[in-house]
C-alpha positions in Angstrom: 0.0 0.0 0.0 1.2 3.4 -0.8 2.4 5.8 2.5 1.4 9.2 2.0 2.8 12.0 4.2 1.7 16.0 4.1 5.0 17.9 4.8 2.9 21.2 5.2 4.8 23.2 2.3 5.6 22.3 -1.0 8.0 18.9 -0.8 11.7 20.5 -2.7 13.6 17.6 -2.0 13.4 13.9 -1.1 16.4 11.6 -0.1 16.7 8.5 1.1 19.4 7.3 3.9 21.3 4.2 2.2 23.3 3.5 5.6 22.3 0.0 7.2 21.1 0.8 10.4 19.2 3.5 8.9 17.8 2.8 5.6 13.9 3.6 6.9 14.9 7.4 7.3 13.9 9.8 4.7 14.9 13.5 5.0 12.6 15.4 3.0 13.3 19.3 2.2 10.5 21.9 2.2 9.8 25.6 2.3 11.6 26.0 5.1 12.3 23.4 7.2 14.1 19.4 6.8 12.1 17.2 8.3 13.3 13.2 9.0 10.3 10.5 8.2 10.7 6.9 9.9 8.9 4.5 7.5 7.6 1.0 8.7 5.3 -1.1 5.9 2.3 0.8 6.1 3.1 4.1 7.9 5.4 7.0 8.5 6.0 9.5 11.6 7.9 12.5 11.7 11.2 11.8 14.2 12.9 15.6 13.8 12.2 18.7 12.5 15.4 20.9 11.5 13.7 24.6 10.9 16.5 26.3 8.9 14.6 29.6 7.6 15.0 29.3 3.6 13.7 26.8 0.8 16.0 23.7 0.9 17.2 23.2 -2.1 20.1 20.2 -1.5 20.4 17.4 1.4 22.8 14.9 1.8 23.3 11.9 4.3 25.9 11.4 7.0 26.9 7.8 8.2 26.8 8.7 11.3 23.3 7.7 11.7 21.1 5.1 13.4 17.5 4.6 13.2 15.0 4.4 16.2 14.0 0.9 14.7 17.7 -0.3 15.2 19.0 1.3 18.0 18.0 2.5 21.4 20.7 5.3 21.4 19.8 6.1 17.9 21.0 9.5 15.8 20.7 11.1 12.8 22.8 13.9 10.9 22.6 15.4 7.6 23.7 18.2 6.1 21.6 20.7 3.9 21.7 23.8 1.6 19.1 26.5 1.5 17.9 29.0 -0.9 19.8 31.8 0.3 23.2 29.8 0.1 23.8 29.0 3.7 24.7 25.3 4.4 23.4 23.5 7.5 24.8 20.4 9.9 21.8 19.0 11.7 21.4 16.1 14.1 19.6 15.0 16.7 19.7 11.9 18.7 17.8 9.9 21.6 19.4 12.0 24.5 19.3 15.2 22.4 16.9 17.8 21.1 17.8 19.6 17.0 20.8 20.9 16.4 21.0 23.2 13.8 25.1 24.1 13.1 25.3 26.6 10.0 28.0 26.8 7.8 29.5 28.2 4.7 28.2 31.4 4.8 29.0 35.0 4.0 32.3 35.5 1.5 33.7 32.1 2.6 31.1 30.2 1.0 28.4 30.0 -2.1 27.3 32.8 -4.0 24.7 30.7 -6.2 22.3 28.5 -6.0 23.4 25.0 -4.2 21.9 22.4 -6.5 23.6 18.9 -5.0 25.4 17.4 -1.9 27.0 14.1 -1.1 29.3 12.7 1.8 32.9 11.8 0.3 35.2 10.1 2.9 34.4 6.5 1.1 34.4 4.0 3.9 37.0 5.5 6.1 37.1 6.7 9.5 36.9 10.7 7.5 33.1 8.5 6.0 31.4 12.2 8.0 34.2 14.3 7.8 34.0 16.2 4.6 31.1 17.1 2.0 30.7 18.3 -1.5 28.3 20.9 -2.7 28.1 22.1 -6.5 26.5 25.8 -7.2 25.6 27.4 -9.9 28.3 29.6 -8.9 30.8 26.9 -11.1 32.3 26.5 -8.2 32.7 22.4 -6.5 33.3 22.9 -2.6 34.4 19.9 0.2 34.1 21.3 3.5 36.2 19.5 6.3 33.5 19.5 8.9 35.8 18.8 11.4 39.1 20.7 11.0 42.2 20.4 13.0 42.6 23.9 12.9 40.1 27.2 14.0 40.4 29.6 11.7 37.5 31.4 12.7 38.0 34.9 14.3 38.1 35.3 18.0 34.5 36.2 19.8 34.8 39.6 21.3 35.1 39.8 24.6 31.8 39.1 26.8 30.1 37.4 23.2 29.3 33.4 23.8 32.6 31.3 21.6 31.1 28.7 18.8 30.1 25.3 19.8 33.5 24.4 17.0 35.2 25.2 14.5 33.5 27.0 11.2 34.6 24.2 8.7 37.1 25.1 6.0 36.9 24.3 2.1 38.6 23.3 -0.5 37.7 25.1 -3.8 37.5 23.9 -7.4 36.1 26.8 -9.6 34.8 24.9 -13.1 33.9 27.0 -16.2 30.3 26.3 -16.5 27.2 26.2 -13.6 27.5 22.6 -12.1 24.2 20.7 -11.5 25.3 17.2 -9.4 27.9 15.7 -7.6 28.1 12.0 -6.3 30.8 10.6 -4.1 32.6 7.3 -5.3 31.0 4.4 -2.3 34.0 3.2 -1.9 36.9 5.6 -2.2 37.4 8.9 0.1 39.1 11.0 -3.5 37.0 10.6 -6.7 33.6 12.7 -7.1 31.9 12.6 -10.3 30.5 16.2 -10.7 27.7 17.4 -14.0 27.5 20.8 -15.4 24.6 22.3 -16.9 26.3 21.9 -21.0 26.5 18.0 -20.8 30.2 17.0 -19.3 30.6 14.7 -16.1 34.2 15.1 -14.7 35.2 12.4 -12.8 37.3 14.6 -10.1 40.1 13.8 -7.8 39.3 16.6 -5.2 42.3 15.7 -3.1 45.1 16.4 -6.0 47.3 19.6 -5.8 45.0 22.4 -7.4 46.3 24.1 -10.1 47.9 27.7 -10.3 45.4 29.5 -11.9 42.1 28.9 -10.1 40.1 29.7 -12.9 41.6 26.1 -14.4 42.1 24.6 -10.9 39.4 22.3 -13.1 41.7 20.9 -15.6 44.2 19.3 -12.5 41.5 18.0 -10.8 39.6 16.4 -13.7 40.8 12.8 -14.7 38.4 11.8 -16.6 35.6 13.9 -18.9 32.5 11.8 -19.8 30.4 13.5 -22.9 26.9 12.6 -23.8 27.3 13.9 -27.2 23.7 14.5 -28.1 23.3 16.6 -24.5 26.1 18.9 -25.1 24.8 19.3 -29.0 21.3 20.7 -27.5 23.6 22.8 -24.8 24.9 24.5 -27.6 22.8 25.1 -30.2 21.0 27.7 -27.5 17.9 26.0 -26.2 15.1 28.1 -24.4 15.6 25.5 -21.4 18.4 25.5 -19.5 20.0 21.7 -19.5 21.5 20.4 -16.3 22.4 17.0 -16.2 22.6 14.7 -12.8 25.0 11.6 -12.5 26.1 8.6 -9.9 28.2 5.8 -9.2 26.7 2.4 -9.3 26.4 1.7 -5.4 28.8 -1.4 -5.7 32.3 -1.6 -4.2 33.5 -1.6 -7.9 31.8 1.0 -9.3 32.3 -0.3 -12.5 29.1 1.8 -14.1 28.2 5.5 -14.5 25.2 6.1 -15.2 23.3 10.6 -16.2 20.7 12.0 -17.3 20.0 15.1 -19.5 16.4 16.4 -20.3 14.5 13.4 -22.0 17.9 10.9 -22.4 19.6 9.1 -20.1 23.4 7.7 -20.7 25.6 4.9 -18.8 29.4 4.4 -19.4 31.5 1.4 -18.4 34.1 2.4 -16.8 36.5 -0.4 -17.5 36.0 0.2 -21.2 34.9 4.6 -21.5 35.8 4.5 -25.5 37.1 7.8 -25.4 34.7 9.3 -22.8 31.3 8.5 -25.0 28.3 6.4 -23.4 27.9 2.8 -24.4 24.6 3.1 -24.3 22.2 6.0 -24.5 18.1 6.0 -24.4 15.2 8.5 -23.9 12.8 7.9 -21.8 10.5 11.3 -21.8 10.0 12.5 -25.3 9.5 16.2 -24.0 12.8 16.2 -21.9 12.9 17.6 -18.6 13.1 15.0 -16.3 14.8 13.7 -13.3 16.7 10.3 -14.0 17.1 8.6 -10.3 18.2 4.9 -11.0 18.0 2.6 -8.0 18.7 -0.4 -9.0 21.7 0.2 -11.7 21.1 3.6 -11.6 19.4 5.7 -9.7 19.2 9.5 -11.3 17.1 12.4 -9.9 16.1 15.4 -12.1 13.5 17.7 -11.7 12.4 20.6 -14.1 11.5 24.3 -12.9 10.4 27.5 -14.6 13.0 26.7 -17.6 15.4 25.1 -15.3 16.2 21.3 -14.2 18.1 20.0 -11.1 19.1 16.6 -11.4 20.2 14.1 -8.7 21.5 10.5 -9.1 21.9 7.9 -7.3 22.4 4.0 -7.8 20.3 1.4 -5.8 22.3 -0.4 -3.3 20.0 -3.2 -3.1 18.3 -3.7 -6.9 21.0 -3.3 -9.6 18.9 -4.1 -12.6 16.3 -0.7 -12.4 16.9 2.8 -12.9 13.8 5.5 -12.9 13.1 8.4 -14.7 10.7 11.2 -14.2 9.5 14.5 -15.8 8.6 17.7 -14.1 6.3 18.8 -16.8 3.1 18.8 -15.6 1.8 17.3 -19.2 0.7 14.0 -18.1 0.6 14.5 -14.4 3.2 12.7 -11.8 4.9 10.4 -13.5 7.6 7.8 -12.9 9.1 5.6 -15.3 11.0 2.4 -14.4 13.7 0.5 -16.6 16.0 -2.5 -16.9 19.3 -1.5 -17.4 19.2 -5.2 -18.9 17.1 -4.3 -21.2 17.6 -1.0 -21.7 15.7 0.3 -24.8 12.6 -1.9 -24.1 9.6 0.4 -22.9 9.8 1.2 -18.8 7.0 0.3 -16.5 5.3 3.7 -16.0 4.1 4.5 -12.4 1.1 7.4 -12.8 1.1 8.7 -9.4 -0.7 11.3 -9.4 -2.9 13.4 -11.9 -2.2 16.8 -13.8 -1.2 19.4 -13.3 1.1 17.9 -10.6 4.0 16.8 -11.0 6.8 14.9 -9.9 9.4 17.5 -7.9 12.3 15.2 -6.5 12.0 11.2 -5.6 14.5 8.6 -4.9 14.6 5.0 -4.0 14.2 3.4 -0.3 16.8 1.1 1.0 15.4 -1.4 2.9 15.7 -4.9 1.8 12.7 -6.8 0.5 10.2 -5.5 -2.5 11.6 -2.5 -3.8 10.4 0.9 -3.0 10.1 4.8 -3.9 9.6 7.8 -2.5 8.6 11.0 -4.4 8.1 14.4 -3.9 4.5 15.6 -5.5 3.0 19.0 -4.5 2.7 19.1 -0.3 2.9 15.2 0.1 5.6 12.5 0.2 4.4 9.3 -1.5 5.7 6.4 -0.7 4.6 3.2 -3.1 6.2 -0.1 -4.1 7.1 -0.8 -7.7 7.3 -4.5 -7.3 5.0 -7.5 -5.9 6.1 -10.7 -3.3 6.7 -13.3 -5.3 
């Protein structure tokens, strides 16, 4: 049976916790506020309530987290971007209330939109140490939550000192807006991050930058993956602004890539990238704009608004053979389409969800174990439904 949940404002972003002990927490990202679901079978109820001031527009898990359901002395963090560039580390646990720790702000962070977030410390100890965030500012940003140094100015005298250090971040400036950035699962230096023409870099944020900042790009790229047809339509000066999101298959290998830009969809193999061009490419929404969230193989997110799309990927850790696509235009309501990454130009399984003129904002998958699920953002609500049957 589908779960349905009314956030209270418009539902901005949805995302899933992958960890273990907490893969029945979804963070969900409104007007103003993150709130954490705990989902059983048939229901959901709200376990925190982060109130942050601004439209969320980017959330990312920690693995520092626990779920109620696993652990008596569970917590939760996450990080999270709002509209007027701030970032946000928020947790909460079973002995304590919120905690709301901004970051980022003022001349030492964004001046653009934040459009993605991920974790990147693979599975070391550093696993909640540092995060990415891509802007539309070109600029890719890991902040070292937890730096051995305080650079922060002195309080003056009388004034209450911060709870710790501001974080600190290292800067990549690229040359065009960048839409998505997801962490390697496995190793704490490789990020693949999108722009908004069509290139995926696949970026070694831990390598010397370069001299020039302007190119500090071109040292940290190792890899450029083109989805020719994407960066065609970038240039030829479409009315819609593309942006493109991207992920790591959520394997220990992470043999495949897999993107999405407007109506296609493209997945490399890594051991074989044939000069950085897809081996396989597919559409999926004939009037583009859509959000390509791939849980099984793939898992893409991308969401279309007033002539501009957001994208977010992700691969599902627990189904590798499914990625989903969906559109933001409202021209046939909320829709979701499923495919096989076996077979991937056969027709998807379509998922109508809801009827026009909503549409789907932001959805990922849900990683518990057992019949696969997904969770999308539509309007106020979060729905929660199951695109498979017991066998």
């Amino acid at each position: 049976m589908d779960v349905r949940h009314s956030h209270g404002t418009e539902v901005f972003v949805v995302r899933a916790c992958y960890e273990d002990d907490a893969a029945d927490l979804i963070a969900v990202g409104g007007a103003h506020s993150v709130e954490v679901l705990l989902l059983t079978e048939t229901s959901c109820k709200t376990i925190a309530n982060f109130h942050i001031g601004s439209r969320v527009t980017a959330v990312a898990w920690s693995s520092r987290v626990s779920s109620p359901s696993s652990a008596d002395d569970w917590s939760i963090e996450l990080a999270a971007a709002g509209a007027d560039f701030s970032l946000y580390l928020l947790s909460k646990s079973s002995s304590e209330e919120e905690q709301i720790f901004p970051f980022g702000g003022g001349l030492s962070g964004h001046h653009g939109k934040v459009n993605d977030m991920t974790f990147c410390g693979g599975r070391s100890e550093d696993s909640s140490r540092y995060v990415a965030t891509v802007s539309d500012d070109k600029m890719l940003m890991v902040w070292d939550l937890h730096p051995s140094i305080d650079l922060t100015t002195p309080p003056s005298p009388g004034a209450t000192p911060p709870s710790r250090p501001q974080p600190t971040a290292y800067v990549i400036t690229f040359p065009h807006p960048l839409t998505s950035v997801n962490a390697h699962p496995s190793t704490s230096k490789e990020l693949l991050v999108a722009d908004c023409r069509g290139s995926i870099f696949l970026t070694d944020w831990r390598s010397d930058p370069d001299e020039n900042e302007q190119d500090s790009w071109r040292n940290s790229s190792v890899v450029e993956l083109l989805e020719p047809r994407a960066l065609a339509d970038s240039l030829s000066g479409p009315s819609t602004k593309w942006s493109g999101s991207v992920a790591w298959r959520r394997d220990p290998s992470a043999d495949f890539v897999g993107a999405a830009y407007g109506s296609r969809f493209a997945l490399w193999d890594m051991g074989n990238l044939a000069g950085g061009k897809p081996y396989v490419t597919g559409t999926s929404f004939a009037e583009g704009g859509s959000q390509f969230s791939p849980r099984l193989p793939l898992s893409f997110t991308r969401f279309w608004c007033a002539g501009r799309s957001d994208v977010h990927c992700r691969w599902c850790p627990t189904y590798p053979d499914y990625f989903a696509v969906s559109t933001s235009s409202p021209a046939k309501g909320a829709v979701i389409h499923v495919h096989n990454v076996t077979y991937v130009q056969a027709q998807p399984t379509v998922f109508q969800i809801a009827p026009r003129p909503l549409y789907v904002r932001s959805f990922d998958f849900v990683a518990c174990r057992g019949i696969p699920r997904m969770v999308a953002a539509v309007g106020r609500e979060v729905i929660v439904f199951y695109i498979g049957v017991d066998s």
